[in-house]
Every structure is written in structure tokens, then in C-alpha cells.
C-alpha positions, 0 to 999 in steps of 0.5 A, spaced: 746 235 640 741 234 645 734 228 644 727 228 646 723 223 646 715 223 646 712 219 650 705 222 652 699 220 648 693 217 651 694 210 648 687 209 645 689 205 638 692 201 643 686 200 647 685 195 652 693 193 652 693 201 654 687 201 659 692 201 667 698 203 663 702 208 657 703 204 651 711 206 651 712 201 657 708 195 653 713 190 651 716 189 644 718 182 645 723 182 650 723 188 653 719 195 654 718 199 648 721 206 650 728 202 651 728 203 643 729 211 642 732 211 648 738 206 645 737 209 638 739 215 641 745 213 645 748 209 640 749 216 637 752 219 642 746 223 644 747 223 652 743 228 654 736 227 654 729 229 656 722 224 655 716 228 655 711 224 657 703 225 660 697 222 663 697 218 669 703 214 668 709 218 668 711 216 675 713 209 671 717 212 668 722 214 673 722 208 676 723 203 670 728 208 666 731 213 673 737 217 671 738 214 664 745 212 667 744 204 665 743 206 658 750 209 658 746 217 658 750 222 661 743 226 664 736 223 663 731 228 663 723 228 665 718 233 663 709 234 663 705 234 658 698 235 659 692 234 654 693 232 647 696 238 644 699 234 639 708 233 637 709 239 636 706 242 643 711 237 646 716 239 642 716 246 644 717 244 652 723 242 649 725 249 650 729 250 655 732 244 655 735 244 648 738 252 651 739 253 644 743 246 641 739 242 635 735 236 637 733 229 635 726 228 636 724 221 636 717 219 638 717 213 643 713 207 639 719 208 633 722 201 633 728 201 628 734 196 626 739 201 625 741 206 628 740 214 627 749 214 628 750 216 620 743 220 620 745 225 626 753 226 623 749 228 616 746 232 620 752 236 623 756 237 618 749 241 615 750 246 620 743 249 620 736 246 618 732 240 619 732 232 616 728 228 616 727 220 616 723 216 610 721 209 609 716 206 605 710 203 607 704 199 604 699 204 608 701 212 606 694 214 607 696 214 616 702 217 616 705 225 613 707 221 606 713 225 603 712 228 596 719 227 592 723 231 587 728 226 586 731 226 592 729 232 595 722 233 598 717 239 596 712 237 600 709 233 606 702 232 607 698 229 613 694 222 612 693 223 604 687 221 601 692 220 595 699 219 597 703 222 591 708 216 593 710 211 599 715 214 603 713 215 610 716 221 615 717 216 620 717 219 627 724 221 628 727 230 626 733 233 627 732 240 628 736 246 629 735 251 635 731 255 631 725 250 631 722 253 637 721 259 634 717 256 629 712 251 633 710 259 636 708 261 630 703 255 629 695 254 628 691 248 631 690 244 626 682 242 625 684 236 630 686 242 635 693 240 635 699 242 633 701 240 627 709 237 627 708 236 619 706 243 619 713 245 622 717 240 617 714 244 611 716 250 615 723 248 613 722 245 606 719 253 605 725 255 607 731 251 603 733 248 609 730 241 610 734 234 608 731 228 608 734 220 608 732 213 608 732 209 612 735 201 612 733 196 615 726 195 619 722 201 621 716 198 625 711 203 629 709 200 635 704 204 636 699 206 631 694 199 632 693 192 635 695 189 628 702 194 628 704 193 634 703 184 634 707 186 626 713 190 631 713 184 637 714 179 630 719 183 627 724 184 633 723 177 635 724 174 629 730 178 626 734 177 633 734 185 633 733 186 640 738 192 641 738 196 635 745 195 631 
């Protein structure tokens, strides 16, 4: 399995903290936000990796995370995104650096207690398909909020008027290979993006998505000033400045 890790975007939720930088190289208590996916992602032993990022900081990047090595990756990868095309765009730059494998999507303000070893073993033995990560939150309305049949999810809908539960999809995907013919097969939303929940209902159509949850804290650095103080709070607090 190889990893992507979406770290473009304009910041805008963020602002002016993100006025002369990416909010992924913004400090969550001790050390740059973007370490979080990275360690997530070697701590289950994904050492193949490409970071999709955009704007006028991807330079930054380079410097700060160079090779990957220091994060025990066998090949840290960089590519260009230009604009807001949305997740799903990114995604699809992936392409040739998937050459076929499944993927672990993680977008970069994704801060977990725990890390993703057991879900990406599950994800194995599925063979084929796609899962996704859920956790509950206390505002559904700003995230693609799953709909639940017992364990299994019928539906993902985008930023709900009416959550039908408080399950978040947060943002963190295991597809199979043939995600990249999906993503070719996608409209712009009214936002003119590519949506990523579009993709995930792709697969809950076809019988082939799977779904867990989540231990521990989820935060999510990046949605607003308030979210982002809550995620600096949460780290510091609990001690969990290396994913476990």
C-alpha cells in the first residue's frame, strides 16, 4: 500500500495565521502539523509516500520534510496541485504514483491519538473496495456525516442541514486501485470541485465500502481558528505528541 497526503489548499479558515504560509507547516503544540499524517502513516508501515501540495509554499516543504528518511519512509514523494479542484482532484495526481497499488488518503490537518496500523490491516485482508474512518462530532452539519444501517453505511451526505447521526467521515480513505477510474468518471460539484464524498458513495453503490471507528481523539486542525486552538489544546494536554 502506498500513502497520500493532501497538503494544498488556500488556508482561508485559518487566515491570517495562513497569510505568509500553509496552514500544514503551522505548529500543533510542539511541532509542525504535517508530522501527524506523515508518523500516522509510518507507523503503519506505509513507507512509500507522495504529498500533494499547492500555492506559494511548496518549497517549504522540501525543506522541512526533505526525503522522508527521518520519518522512517523509504521514498517521500512531492507533487503540484494548481488551484482548488477539490480532494478528489488531488487525489487523481495520485495516479501514477499509486502504478496500481491500493492507497491511504490522509488529508494533512488530520490529528489522531492513534494510529491507523489495525484499520490499514483490515483493509488488507478486504482485498478490494474502499473504508473509511468515522468519529463522532458535536457539529455534523461541517463534515460528509455518514448515515448508518448498524454498522454499515448507506449514505454519506456533504455538510447536511439535517445530520441523520454524528458520525463524521474524517479525512482519512483506503482505496483500491480502481479509485482513479472513479475520480475520472466525476462532475464538479456547485462548488466546482471534485467531490471526495462523491467517490466514497461510489463505493457504498457497489457493496464495496467498510467503515470504522475511530479510538481515541480525532481533532482537525484545519477547519477554523476555534478547531485549530482545540487541536494545540488536545495534544498538549494528553501528552500525545507522537501518534500511539
Amino acid at each position: 500500500m502506498r500513502g497520500v497526503i493532501l497538503a494544498g489548499g488556500t488556508g482561508s479558515r485559518l487566515f491570517p495565521l495562513t497569510k505568509v504560509t500553509n496552514k500544514h507547516l503551522l505548529p500543533v503544540y510542539d511541532k509542525p502539523m504535517i508530522f501527524y499524517p506523515i508518523e500516522c502513516m509510518a507507523k503503519a508501515g506505509i513507507e512509500e509516500v507522495l504529498l500533494v501540495t499547492g500555492g506559494n509554499n511548496a518549497g517549504d516543504f522540501i525543506r522541512l520534510l526533505g526525503n522522508g528518511r527521518d520519518f522512517g519512509l523509504k521514498e517521500l514523494n512531492y507533487t503540484y496541485q494548481d488551484g482548488a479542484g477539490g480532494i478528489a482532484q488531488a487525489l487523481g495526481l495520485a495516479e501514477h504514483f499509486a502504478k496500481g497499488q491500493s492507497i491511504c488518503l490522509i488529508l494533512g490537518d488530520n490529528i489522531l491519538e492513534y494510529a491507523i496500523a489495525d484499520a490499514a490491516r483490515k483493509f488488507h485482508d478486504q482485498k478490494h473496495g474502499a473504508k473509511i474512518l468515522l468519529s463522532q462530532v458535536e457539529n455534523p452539519k461541517a463534515y460528509g456525516v455518514a448515515e448508518m444501517e448498524g454498522e454499515r453505511v448507506v449514505k454519506i451526505i456533504e455538510k447536511p442541514k439535517d445530520p441523520k447521526s454524528n458520525w463524521a467521515v474524517i479525512g482519512i480513505y483506503f482505496y483500491d486501485g480502481k479509485v482513479f477510474d472513479i475520480v475520472k468518471t466525476l462532475k464538479p460539484s456547485a462548488r466546482n470541485e471534485l467531490e471526495i464524498t462523491d467517490v466514497n458513495n461510489a463505493y457504498i453503490e457497489r457493496g464495496e465500502m467498510t467503515a470504522d471507528k475511530v479510538h481515541g481523539f480525532w481533532a482537525d486542525a484545519g477547519e477554523n481558528i476555534d478547531f485549530y486552538l482545540k487541536a494545540c489544546n488536545t495534544v498538549a494536554q494528553s501528552g500525545a505528541n507522537k501518534t500511539r
